[in-house]
C-alpha positions, 0 to 999 in steps of 0.5 A: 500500500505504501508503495502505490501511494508513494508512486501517486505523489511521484507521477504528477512530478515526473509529468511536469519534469518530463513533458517534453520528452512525452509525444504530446501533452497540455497545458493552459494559459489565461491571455489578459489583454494585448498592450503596446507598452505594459506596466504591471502595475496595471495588473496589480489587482492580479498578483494573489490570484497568480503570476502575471508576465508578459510575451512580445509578439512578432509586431512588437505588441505584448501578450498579457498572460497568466499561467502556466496550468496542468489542469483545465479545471484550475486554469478556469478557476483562475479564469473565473477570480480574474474576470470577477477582478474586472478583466471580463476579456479573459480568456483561457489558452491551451497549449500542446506540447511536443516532444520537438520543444524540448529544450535545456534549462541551467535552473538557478532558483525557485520560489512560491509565485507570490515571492517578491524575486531581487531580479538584480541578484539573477541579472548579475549572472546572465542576462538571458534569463527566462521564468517557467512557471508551474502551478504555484511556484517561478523557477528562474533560469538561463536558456533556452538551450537546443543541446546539453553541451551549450547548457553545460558550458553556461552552467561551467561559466556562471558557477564560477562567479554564482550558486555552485547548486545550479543545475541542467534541466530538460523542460517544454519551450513552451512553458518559459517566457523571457524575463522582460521589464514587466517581470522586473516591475512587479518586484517591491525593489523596483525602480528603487536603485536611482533613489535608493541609498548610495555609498557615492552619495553619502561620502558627498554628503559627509564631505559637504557637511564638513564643507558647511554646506550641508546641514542633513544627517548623510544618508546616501539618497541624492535628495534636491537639498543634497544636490542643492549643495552640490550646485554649491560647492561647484559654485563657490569653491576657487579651486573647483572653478579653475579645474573646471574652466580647464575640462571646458577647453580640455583637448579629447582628441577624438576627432577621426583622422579624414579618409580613413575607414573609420572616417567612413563607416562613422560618416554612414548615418549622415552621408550613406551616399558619400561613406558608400564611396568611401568604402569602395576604396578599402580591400579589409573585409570590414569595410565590405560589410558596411558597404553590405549593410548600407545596401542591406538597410536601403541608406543608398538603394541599388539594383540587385540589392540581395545579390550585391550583398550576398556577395559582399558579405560572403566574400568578406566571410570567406577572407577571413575564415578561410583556413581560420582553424579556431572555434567559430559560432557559426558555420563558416564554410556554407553561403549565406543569404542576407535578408535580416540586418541581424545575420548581418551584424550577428556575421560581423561580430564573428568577424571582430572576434578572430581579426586581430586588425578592426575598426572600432564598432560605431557608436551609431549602430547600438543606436539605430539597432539597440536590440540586435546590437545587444543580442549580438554583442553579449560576451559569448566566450568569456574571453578576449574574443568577446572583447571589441572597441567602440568609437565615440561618434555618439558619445563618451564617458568623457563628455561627463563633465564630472569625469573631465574634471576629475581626470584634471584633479587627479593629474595633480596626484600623479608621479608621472604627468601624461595625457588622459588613457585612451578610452575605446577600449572601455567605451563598449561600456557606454553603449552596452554595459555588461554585468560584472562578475561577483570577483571583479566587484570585489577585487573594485571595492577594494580597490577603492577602500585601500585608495581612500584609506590611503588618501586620508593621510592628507585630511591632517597635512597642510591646508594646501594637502587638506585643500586638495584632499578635499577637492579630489574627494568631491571631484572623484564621488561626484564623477562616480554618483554621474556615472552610476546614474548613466548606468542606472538610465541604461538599466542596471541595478544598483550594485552593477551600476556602482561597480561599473562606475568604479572600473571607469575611474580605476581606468581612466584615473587610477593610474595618476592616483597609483602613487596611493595604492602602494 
């Protein structure tokens, strides 16, 4: 008897594990409504009944769903409490599943579907992470996968920096949904970052306390009074304002020499007809892809469009990979036809991962194409190959003022006088953040702490040292808060968006502030 009950409780799991690997089965699905831009909050009302999520449609239209169900008979339960909730439009979705869907999962947690998830915790560690929901519980993971090995090397990557109990699992693609911005709002934590408590702001707050223009207890919360200050000791401190009038005439040096194949690529946005001439001229095979692409995106529309670009890309495919024995992600050897911006920028960037002589990417293009640029450009090998340079055509960490000035106040710090670091190489951070592993954002704080530490033995020295310690101090956390917003605004958590600020400044400063991190 025992036995028998014992298999009663084990089948009803063993179903939902293994659906996919069964010929067909069911599930079922509430759709709320369709909506352009969702906002959760909208569907608060819902939240005890069960787990609302969002799923966007080929034209780019969102389906508010509810779910995922076993049984009919819960599924129109549940139907019933939301229609009483006022969405009388509901209706119930039934979903087949086939053996064809199965796919892999690396599983990182799960939790009752009434839980309030820290998304931020699970971003950290990848950023395609995706919810299958059963019943009554959220399971989050990082997939799909269409073969185990592409599963395990992910869960290989993010065991080395996350839970060390993550494990593979083969389930429905059916039954997950991409983790979007309607999953991260329905968490009491959102949005909560940009006003939060940060620790930039509170060394700001203690330094204008000391400066006597800040009469608040610190708590880290950029207030209008806290910024008020701000404007303040910008405006009345001597040394500030001479720093200041230096960053305005400072010299960047970013100007693109005329004529060269980065001259024309970055020139595509506003002459494709002229850049188009330009990259005529040039044999790399990079510039045959943005040729490729100003035909492909119709900037400059000729005959035989399909044709022409075929032939460059897979021309320019075939110079670089032919004879190339490293690891591609691609299948190299076939050719392809163009009818998709993104193969062609997905095809570009496995060229940038093997060239060892490539422009930089250009600004414009993470602008015109935000999502195919993401999609493409998210670090796939975990090493130097994902590592790319961006040129600053849109933009640059230094048209922060904060950072300009603070480049020029720590030069006063520095052994050895020399012009500001080349900044392309950390500049795909403007454009496309990336989390930072648990490792790295530690090695950054204490990096920082031992700085500081060491820097403070100039707050008792002369009044010219404490002058000094003062104004490095304010320029150093007023560039960092700066770049935590500009992080923040490009959608990072709170903690990612400080250690990311802290990688800029230990790039762009640290080594005129070496002389204080022995």
């Amino acid at each position: 008897m025992r036995k028998k009950l014992q298999n009663l409780f084990v089948l009803p799991f063993f179903l939902l594990c293994f659906l996919s690997a069964q010929a067909q089965d069911y599930v079922y699905e509430i759709q709320l409504a369709i909506y352009a831009t969702p906002e959760y909050k909208k569907f608060k009302p819902l939240h005890s009944i069960g787990y609302v999520y969002s799923v966007e449609m080929d034209n780019s239209l969102y389906r508010i769903m509810m779910g995922t169900y076993t049984s009919k008979s819960t599924a129109k339960d549940k139907l019933r409490l939301i229609q009483r909730k006022g969405f009388k439009d509901a209706f119930l979705v039934k979903k087949e599943l086939k053996e064809t869907d199965a796919v892999y999962i690396v599983q990182l947690a799960t939790y009752d579907q009434q839980a309030d998830i820290y998304w931020p915790d699970w971003q950290r560690l990848s950023p395609q992470l995706v919810a299958q929901l059963s019943d009554n519980k959220v399971r989050v993971a990082i997939g799909p996968y269409y073969t185990r090995a592409e599963a395990e090397e992910v869960q290989a990557r993010v065991q080395r920096r996350g839970p060390k109990d993550i494990f593979i699992k083969k389930v429905s693609e059916k039954v997950l949904h991409k983790v979007e911005k309607f999953d991260l709002e329905r968490s009491a934590s959102y949005g909560q970052n940009s006003g939060g408590v940060r620790l930039s702001v509170k060394a700001l707050q203690e330094l204008l306390i000391q400066e006597k223009l800040y009469d608040v207890a610190s708590n880290g919360v950029l207030t209008p009074t806290t910024k008020s200050a701000m404007i303040r000791y910008k405006k009345t401190n001597k040394h500030y304002l001479l720093h200041r009038k230096m960053a305005e005439e400072m010299d960047l040096n970013n100007a693109i020499e005329e004529y060269t194949l980065q001259y024309y690529i970055n020139m595509i946005p506003e002459d494709a007809v002229t850049a188009a001439a330009g990259l005529e001229q040039f044999k790399n095979p990079i510039s045959k892809v943005f040729l490729a692409y100003i035909y492909l995106n119709e900037d400059v529309r000729i005959a035989n469009k399909t044709a022409k670009v075929n032939e460059l890309m897979n021309n320019s495919l075939e110079r670089v990979f032919k004879g190339y024995r490293g690891e591609t992600r691609y299948d190299f050897s076939m050719r392809y036809s163009y009818e998709e911006i993104g193969q062609l920028i997905q095809h570009m960037k496995a060229m940038y991962e093997v060239l060892k002589e490539r422009p930089d990417v250009p600004c414009w293009m993470f602008e015109r194409h935000p999502k195919l640029m993401k999609e493409a450009f998210q670090p796939y090998w975990q090493n130097r190959r994902d590592d790319y340079t961006v040129s600053s055509d849109c933009g640059s960490f230094m048209d922060l003022e904060e950072l300009r000035i603070l480049s020029l106040v720590s030069e006063e710090f520095s052994e050895n006088k020399g012009t500001l670091k080349e900044l392309h190489s950390i500049n795909q951070l403007y454009v496309l953040p990336q989390p930072i592993p648990h490792q790295e954002i530690e090695e950054l704080e204490k990096w920082n702490g031992r700085l500081w530490k060491n820097l403070k033995t100039l707050e008792t020295g002369s009044p010219l040292q404490q002058n000094m310690y003062s104004l490095l101090r304010f320029s150093y956390y007023d560039a960092l808060q700066s770049l935590e917003t500009h992080f923040m605004f490009k959608g990072m958590p709170g903690i990612e968006a400080r250690s990311l600020g802290l990688k800029i400044l230990k790039e762009t400063v640290g080594g005129n502030l070496a002389a204080y991190l022995k």
